[in-house]
TINUDO-106770 format. One record per residue (C-alpha): x, y, z; residue in three letters. Coordinates in steps of 0.05 Angstrom, whole numbers. Layout:
> c1,c2,c3,code
> X,Y,Z,ALA
...
***
This chain:
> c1,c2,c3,code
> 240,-543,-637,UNK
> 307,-523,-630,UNK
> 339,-476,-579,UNK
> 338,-411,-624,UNK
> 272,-427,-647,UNK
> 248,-422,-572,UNK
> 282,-355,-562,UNK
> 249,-323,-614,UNK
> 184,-350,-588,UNK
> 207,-316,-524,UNK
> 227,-255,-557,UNK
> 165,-241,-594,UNK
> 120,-262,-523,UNK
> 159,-210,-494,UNK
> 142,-156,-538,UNK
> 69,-186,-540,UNK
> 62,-177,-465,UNK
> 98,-105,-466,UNK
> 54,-79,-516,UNK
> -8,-107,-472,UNK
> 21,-63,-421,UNK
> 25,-4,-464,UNK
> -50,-7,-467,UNK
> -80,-18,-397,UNK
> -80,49,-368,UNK
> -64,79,-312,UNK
> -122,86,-265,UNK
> -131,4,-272,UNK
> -53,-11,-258,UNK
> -58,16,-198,UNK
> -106,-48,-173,UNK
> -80,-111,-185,UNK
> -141,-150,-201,UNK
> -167,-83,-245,UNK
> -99,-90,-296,UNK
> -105,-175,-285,UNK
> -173,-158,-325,UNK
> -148,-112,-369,UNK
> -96,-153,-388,UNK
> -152,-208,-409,UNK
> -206,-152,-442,UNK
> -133,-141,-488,UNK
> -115,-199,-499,UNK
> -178,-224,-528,UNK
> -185,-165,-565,UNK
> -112,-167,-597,UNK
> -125,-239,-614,UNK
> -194,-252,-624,UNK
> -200,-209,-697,UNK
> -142,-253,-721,UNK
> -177,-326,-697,UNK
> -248,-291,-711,UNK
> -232,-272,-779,UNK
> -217,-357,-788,UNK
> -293,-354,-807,UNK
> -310,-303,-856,UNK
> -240,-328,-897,UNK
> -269,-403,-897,UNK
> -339,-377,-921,UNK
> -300,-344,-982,UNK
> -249,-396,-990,UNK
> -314,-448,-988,UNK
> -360,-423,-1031,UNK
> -314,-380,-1081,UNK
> -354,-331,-1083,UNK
> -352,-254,-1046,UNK
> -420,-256,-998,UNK
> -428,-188,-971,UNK
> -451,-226,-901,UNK
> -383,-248,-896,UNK
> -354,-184,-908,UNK
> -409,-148,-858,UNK
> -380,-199,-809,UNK
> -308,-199,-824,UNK
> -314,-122,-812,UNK
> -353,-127,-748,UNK
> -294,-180,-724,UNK
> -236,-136,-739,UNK
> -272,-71,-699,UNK
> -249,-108,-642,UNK
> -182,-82,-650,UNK
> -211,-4,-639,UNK
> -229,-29,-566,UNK
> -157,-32,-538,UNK
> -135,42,-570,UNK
> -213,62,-532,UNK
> -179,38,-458,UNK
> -121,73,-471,UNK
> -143,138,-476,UNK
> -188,139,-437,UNK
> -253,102,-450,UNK
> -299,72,-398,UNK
> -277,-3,-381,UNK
> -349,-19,-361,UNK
> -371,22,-420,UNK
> -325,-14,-466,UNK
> -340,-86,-430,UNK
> -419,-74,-443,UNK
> -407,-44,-524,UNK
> -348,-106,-539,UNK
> -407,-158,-514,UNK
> -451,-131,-555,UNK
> -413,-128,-613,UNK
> -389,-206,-603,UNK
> -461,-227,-597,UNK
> -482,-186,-666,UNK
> -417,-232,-695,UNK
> -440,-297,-664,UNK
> -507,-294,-680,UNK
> -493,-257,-749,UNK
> -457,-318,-778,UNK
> -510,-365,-750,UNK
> -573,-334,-787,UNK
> -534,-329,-850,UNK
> -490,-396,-843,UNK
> -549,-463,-814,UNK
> -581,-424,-759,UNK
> -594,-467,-690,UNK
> -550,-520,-733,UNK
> -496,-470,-758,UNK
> -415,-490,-754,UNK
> -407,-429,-716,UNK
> -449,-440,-657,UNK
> -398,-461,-612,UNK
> -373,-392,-606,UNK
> -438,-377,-571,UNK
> -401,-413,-505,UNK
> -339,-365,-516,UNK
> -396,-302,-489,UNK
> -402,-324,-411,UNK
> -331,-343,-411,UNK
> -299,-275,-441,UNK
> -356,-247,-393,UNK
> -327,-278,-333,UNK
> -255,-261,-350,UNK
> -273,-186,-359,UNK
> -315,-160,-302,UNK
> -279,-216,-251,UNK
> -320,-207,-186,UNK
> -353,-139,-207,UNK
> -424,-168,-197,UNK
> -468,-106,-225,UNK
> -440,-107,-282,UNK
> -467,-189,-291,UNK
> -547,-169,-303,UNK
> -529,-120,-357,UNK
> -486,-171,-387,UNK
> -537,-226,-383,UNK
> -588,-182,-409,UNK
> -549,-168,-460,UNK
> -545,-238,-481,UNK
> -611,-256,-479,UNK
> -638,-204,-514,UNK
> -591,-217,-570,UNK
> -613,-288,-576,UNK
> -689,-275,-567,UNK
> -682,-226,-624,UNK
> -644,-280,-666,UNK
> -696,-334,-657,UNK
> -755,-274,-668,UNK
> -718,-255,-730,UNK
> -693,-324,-752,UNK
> -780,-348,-748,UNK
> -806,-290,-785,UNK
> -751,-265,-835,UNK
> -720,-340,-862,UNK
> -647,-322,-876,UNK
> -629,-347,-951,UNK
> -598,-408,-966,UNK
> -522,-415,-956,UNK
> -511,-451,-1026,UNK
> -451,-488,-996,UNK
> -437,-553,-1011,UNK
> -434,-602,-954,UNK
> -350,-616,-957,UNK
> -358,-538,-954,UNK
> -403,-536,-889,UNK
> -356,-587,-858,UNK
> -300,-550,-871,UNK
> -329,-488,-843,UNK
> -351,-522,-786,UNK
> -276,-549,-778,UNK
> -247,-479,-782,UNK
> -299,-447,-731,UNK
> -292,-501,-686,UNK
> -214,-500,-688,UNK
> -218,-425,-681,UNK
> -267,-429,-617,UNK
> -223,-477,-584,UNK
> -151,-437,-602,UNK
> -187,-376,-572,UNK
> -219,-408,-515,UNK
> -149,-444,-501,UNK
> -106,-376,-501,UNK
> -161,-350,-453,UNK
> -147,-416,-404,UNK
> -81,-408,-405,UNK
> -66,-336,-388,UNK
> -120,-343,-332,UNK
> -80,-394,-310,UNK
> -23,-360,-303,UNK
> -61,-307,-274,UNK
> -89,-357,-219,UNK
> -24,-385,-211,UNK
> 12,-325,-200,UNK
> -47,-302,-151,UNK
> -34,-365,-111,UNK
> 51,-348,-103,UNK
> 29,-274,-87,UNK
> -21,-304,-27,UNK
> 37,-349,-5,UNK
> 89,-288,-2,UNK
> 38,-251,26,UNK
> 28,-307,76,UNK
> 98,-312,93,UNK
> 119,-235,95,UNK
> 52,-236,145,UNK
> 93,-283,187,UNK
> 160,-244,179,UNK
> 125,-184,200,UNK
> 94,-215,264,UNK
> 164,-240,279,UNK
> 188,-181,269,UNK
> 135,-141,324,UNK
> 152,-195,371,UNK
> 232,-185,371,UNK
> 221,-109,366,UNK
> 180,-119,426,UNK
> 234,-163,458,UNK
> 284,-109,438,UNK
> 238,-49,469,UNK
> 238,-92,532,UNK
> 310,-105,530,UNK
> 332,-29,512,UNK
> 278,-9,574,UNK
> 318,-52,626,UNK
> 385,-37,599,UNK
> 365,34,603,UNK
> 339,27,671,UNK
> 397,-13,691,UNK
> 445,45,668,UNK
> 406,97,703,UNK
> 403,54,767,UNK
> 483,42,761,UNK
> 500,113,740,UNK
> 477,145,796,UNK
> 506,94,840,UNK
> 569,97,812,UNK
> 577,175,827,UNK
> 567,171,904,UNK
> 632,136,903,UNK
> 667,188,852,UNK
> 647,243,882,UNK
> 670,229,942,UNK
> 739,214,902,UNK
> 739,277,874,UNK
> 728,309,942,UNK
> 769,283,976,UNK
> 829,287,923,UNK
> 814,361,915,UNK
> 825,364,998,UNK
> 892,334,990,UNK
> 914,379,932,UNK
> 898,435,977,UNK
> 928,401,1048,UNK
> 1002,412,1058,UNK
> 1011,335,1034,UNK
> 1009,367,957,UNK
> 1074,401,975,UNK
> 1108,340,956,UNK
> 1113,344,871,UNK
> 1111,268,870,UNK
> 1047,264,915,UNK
> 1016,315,883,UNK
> 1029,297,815,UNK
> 999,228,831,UNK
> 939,268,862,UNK
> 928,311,806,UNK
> 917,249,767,UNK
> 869,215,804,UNK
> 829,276,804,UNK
> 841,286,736,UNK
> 808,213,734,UNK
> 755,228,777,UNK
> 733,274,740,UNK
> 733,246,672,UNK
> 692,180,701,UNK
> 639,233,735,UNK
> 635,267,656,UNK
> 629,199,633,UNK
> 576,173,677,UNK
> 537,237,668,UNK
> 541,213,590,UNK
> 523,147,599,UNK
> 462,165,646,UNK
> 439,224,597,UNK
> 441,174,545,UNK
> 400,128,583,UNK
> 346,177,590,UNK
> 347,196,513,UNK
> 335,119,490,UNK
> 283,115,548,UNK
> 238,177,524,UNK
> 253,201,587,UNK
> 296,268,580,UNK
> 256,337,583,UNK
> 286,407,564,UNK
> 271,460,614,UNK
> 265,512,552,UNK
> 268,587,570,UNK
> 284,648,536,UNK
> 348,667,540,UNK
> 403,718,502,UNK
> 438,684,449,UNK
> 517,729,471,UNK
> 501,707,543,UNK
> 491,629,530,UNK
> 551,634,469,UNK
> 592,672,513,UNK
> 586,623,575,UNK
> 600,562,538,UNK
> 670,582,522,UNK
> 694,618,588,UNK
> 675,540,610,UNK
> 727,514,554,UNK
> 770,579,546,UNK
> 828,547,592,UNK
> 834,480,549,UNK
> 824,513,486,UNK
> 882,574,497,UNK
> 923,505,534,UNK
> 941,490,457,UNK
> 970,563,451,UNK
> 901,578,403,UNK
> 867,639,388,UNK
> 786,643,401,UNK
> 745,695,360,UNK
> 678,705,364,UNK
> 620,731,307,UNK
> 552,739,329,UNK
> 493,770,282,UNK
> 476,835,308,UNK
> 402,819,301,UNK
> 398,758,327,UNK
> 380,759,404,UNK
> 335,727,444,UNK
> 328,653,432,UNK
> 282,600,469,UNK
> 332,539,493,UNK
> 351,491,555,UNK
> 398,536,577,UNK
> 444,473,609,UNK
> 429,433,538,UNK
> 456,484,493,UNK
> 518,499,531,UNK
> 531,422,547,UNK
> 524,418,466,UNK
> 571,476,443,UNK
> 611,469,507,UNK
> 637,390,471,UNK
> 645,420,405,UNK
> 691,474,423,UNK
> 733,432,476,UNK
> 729,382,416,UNK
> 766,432,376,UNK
> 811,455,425,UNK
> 837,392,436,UNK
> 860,373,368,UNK
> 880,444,341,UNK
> 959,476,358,UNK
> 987,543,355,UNK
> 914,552,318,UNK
> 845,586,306,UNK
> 778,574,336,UNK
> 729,610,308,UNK
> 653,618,332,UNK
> 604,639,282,UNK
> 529,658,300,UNK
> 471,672,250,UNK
> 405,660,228,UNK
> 396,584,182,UNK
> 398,592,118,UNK
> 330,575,85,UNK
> 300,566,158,UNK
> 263,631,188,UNK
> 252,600,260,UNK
> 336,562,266,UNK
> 400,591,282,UNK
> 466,555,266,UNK
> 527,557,310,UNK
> 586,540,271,UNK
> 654,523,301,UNK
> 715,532,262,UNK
> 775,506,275,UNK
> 842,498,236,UNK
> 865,433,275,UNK
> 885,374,247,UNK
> 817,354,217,UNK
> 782,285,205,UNK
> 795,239,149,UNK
> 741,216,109,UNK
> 724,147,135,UNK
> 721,167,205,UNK
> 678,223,189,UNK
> 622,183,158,UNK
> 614,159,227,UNK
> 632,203,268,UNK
> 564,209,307,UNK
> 548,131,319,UNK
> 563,90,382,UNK
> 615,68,407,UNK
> 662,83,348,UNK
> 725,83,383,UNK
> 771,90,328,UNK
> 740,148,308,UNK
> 731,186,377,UNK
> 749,264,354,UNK
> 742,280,431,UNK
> 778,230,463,UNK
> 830,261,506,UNK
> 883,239,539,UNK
> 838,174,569,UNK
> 817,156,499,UNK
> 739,152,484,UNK
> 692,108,463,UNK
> 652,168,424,UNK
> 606,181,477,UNK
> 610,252,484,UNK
> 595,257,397,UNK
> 534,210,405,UNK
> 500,242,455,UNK
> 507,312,429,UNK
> 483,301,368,UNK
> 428,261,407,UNK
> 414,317,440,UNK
> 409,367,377,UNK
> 360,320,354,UNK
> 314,315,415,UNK
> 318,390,414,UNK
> 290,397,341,UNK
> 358,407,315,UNK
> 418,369,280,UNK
> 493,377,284,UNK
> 534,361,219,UNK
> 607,362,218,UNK
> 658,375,149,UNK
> 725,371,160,UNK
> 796,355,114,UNK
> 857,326,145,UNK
> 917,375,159,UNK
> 870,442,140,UNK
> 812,429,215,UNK
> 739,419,216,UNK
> 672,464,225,UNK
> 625,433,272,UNK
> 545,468,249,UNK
> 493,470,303,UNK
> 431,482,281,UNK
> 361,491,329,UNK
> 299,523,328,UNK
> 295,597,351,UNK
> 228,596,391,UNK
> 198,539,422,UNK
> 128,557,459,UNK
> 123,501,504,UNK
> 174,452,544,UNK
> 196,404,497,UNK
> 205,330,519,UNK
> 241,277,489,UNK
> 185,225,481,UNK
> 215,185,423,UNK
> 255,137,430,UNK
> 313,157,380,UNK
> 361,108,336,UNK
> 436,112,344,UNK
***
């Protein structure tokens, strides 16, 4: 067969197979062995009328004449096709299972009484009844006495009727009986043959789905072990940071001491001196705010940061968090307004949290906005009864796109919006928007080069109980 000749077989299995899958419905989809059955109780009911009907067309063709036992069983043959409409709409597989086996037995043993009895043609389609049983109800063993009972009552009621009520003679010559015979046989073993080979399939597809599921099984114990590995990993690295950090600030502090001392001695009346002095406490301090990061961060991937969470007055804890910036926001020559809703009051919050969170943001905008606005909004979250959302406006020189989409993640230095004059390696970002999260919150930014950015804060009004950071969060 040529190459277009195998496409169209292709083309025409495909549509075979889709309009099999029209019919199973959806309750027996859902289980893979309940639609591999379906699939079979279809097929052989899509095909079997057309390989059945092989019979009642050699009995006419034969003998010439039109027997009403041929038509009786032509018509009991093609009823099969009802069966697959009956599934989809909502029949009773078992239901239908137990009335299709019925039905194949009256066929069977139909065209044996009228066509040589226990020597009829047509007996070999009594072995086609276990099979088709097997393919239909799988490993549903309940269903297996019904079906055998089934059977046997069929026969028994052949054999009763077939010794007391002779059937009449066939009146078929014999090159007519072989023929038959040739046809039913040919017919038993094309339909027994399409059964094999989509079971099969099925088997064969069952055994790559075991494998995959064999090796994902694998994959997925891998996996726990490297998480594991990781967990341990993150555990000491966070330890190690937490260890480091705080020995790390012993020595700063006392830097930053002892630098303020010589600002203030009469040593810092010399501009060079105390140029060079303002710098390294300039530098102090930055390394102390940097440590603090590192170390809060630390205790975030741990689980181990709590919230001391108390009520508190929204003006007072908005209020407080830029007097702390006011100085390095008004450096830039920028104007600060303020816009708090009237009915919003008391909120439940880590005080420190809250005004270590809006405290970045608006030294964030302060740092990259000139001869501008900073504006802080306050109100109620829209869609949220128990959230507020702080939004900070400012008309700096805003973020461009790319560096916005990751403006929260580690250690994205090119992106750092806060760096300052020491650069940044986005610390400050990632852990406030760490911190929103622990807190029940988020922070979001939008921004558009040359016009500034708003910075939203959103976090829960009332919290009833101290809140601790249990879960270990992703960057």
């Amino acid at each position: 067969m040529g190459n277009p000749g195998k496409m169209l077989l292709a083309r025409l299995g495909s549509r075979y197979m889709a309009l099999i899958e029209y019919f199973i419905p959806d309750n027996m989809r859902a289980d893979r062995e309940q639609a591999n059955q379906a699939r079979m109780f279809l097929i052989s009911h899509s095909l079997g009328p057309i390989l059945g009907n092989a019979v009642p067309l050699a009995v006419l063709f034969f003998n010439a004449t039109l027997r009403i036992d041929a038509i009786v069983l032509s018509v009991a043959i093609t009823a099969f096709w009802v069966f697959p409409f009956l599934l989809k709409y909502g029949a009773k597989y078992e239901l239908l299972v137990l009335t299709s086996v019925v039905d194949l037995n009256f066929c069977i043993l139909w065209s044996c009484y009228y066509y040589g009895g226990v020597s009829s043609p047509t007996l070999p389609w009594l072995l086609i009844i276990p099979i088709l049983s097997l393919f239909y109800v799988g490993g549903q063993r309940r269903l297996q006495p019904a079906l055998l009972a089934i059977s046997a009552s069929a026969f028994g009621l052949f054999l009763f009727t077939y010794a007391t009520l002779p059937p009449p003679p066939m009146n078929m010559p014999p090159f007519a009986v072989y023929g038959l015979g040739f046809v039913s046989t040919a017919a038993a073993l094309a339909y027994v043959a399409t059964m094999a080979i989509y079971y099969a399939r099925i088997f064969n597809a069952s055994a790559a789905l075991e494998a995959e599921v064999q090796r994902r099984r694998e994959t997925t114990d891998a996996l726990r072990k490297a998480i594991a590995d990781v967990d341990r990993a993150g555990s000491a690295k966070a330890e190690f940071l937490a260890r480091m950090s705080h020995e790390i600030k012993t020595p700063l502090n006392a830097v930053i001491g002892y630098s303020q001392l010589l600002r203030d001695d009469a040593l810092a009346n010399n501009d060079t001196a105390k140029a060079d002095i303002d710098r390294i406490h300039d530098a102090g301090l930055y390394l102390l705010r940097l440590v603090n990061m590192i170390l809060d961060l630390s205790k975030l991937e741990a689980g181990r940061m709590t919230f001391n969470v108390q009520p508190h007055d929204i003006r007072a804890l908005v209020s407080a968090a830029i007097d702390e910036t006011r100085a390095r926001i008004v450096a830039n020559q920028n104007t600060i307004v303020v816009d708090i809703d009237p009915e919003l009051n008391q909120i439940d919050i880590d005080e420190g949290r809250f005004r270590q969170v809006l405290g970045a943001v608006l030294e964030n905008a302060g740092q990259h906005t000139q001869n501008g606005l900073v504006t802080v909004i306050v109100r109620r979250a829209l869609g949220a009864e128990n959230a507020f959302c702080v939004r900070v406006i400012d008309t700096g020189a805003g973020i461009k796109a790319e560096v916005l989409a990751t403006l929260f993640e580690t250690f994205e230095a090119a992106r750092d919006a806060a760096g300052g004059r020491f650069g940044g390696t986005g610390t400050n970002l990632t852990l406030i928007h760490r911190l929103c999260r622990a807190m029940g919150g988020s922070i979001v930014a939008e921004s558009l080069p040359d016009i500034g950015s708003t910075f939203s804060i959103t976090l829960p009004i009332s919290q009833h109980t101290e809140r601790v950071a249990g879960v270990k969060l992703a960057a």
